[in-house]
C-alpha positions in Angstrom: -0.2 59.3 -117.9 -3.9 61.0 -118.0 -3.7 59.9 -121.7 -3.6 56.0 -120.6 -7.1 55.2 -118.8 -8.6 57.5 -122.4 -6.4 55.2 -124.5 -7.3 51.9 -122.3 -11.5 52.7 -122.3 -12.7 49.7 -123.6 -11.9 45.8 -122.8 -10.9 45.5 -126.4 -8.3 48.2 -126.4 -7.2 46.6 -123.1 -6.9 43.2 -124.4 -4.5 44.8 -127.3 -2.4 46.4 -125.3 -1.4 43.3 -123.8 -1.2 41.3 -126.6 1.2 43.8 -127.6 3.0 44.6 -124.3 3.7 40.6 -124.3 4.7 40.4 -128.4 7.3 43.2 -127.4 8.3 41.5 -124.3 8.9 37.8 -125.6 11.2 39.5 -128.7 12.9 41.6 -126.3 13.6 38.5 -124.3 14.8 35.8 -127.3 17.0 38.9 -128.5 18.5 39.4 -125.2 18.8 35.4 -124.6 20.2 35.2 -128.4 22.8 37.9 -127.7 24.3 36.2 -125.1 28.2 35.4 -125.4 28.5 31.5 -126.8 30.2 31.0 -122.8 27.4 31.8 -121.3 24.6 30.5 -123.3 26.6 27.2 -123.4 27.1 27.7 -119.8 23.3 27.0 -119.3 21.4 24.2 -120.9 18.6 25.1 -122.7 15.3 24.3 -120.4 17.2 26.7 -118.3 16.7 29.9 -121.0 13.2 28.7 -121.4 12.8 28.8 -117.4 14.2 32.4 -118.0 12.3 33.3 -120.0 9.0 32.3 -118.6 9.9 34.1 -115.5 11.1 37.3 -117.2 7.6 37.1 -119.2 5.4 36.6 -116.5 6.9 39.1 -114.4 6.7 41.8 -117.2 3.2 40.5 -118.4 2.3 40.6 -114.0 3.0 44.0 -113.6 1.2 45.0 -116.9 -1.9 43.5 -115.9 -1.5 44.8 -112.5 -1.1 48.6 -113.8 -3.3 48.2 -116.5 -6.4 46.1 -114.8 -6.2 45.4 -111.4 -5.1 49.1 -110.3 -7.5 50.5 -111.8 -10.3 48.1 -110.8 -9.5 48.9 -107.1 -10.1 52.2 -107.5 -13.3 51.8 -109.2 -15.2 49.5 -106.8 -13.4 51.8 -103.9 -15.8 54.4 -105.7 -18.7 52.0 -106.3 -18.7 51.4 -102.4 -18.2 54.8 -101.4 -21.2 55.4 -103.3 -23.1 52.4 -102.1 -22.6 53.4 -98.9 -24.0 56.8 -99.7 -26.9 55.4 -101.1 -27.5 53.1 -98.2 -27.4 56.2 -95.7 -29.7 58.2 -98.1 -32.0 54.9 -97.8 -31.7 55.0 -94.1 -33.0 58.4 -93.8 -35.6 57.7 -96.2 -37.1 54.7 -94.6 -36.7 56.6 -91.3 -38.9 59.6 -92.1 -41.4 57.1 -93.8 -41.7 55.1 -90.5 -42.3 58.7 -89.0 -45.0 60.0 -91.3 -46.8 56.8 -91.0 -46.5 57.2 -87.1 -47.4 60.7 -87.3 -50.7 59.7 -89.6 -51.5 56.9 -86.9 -51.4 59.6 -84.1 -53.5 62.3 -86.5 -56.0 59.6 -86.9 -56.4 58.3 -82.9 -56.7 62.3 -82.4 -59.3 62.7 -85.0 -61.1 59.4 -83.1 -60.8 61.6 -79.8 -62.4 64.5 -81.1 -64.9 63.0 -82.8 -66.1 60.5 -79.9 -66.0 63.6 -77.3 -67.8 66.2 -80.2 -70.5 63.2 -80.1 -70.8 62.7 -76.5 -71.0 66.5 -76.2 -73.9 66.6 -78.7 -75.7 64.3 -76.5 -75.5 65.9 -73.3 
């Protein structure tokens, strides 16, 4: 199975394996509608096989794109937001030791105004 998401890499290869999942699905299904017993396929009128087979194909063609799309695309953006999150803590802490060094500067500078104005006022005593 670890061979599937390396065979499935790119949308194109995606796109054939569908194409081909429902060419084998729709022969499978007019075989197995063909092969029928003349009783039973005369039991049924024929809208009734198409209905069939619709539903057979879209449920075969469903759980394909499920497995082979929408499986996988959960996981994915269940890793993009795991990391987005991570980034958005990182940024957090960033912006919070900014905030600080720019407080920190504003406090060095008021000091440096203190010591200058009492250095001055000790110069002209």
């Amino acid at each position: 199975m670890k061979k599937l998401p390396v065979l499935l890499s790119t949308p194109a290869r995606v796109v054939i394996a569908l194409s081909l999942i429902v060419l084998v699905a729709e022969f499978l299904i007019m075989v197995l509608i063909e092969a029928q017993d003349t009783y039973l396929k005369d039991s049924l009128p024929a809208p009734v096989w198409i209905l069939i087979d619709s539903i057979v194909l879209t449920a075969i063609v469903s759980t394909a794109l499920y497995i082979l799309i929408f499986r996988p695309m959960r996981s994915q953006q269940a890793e993009l937001e795991r990391q987005l999150d991570e980034l958005r803590r990182f940024q957090k802490l960033t912006v919070g030791r900014e905030l600080r060094m720019k407080e920190l500067a504003e406090e060095n500078a008021a000091l440096r105004d203190q010591l200058a104005g009492t250095q001055s006022d000790g110069a002209h005593s």
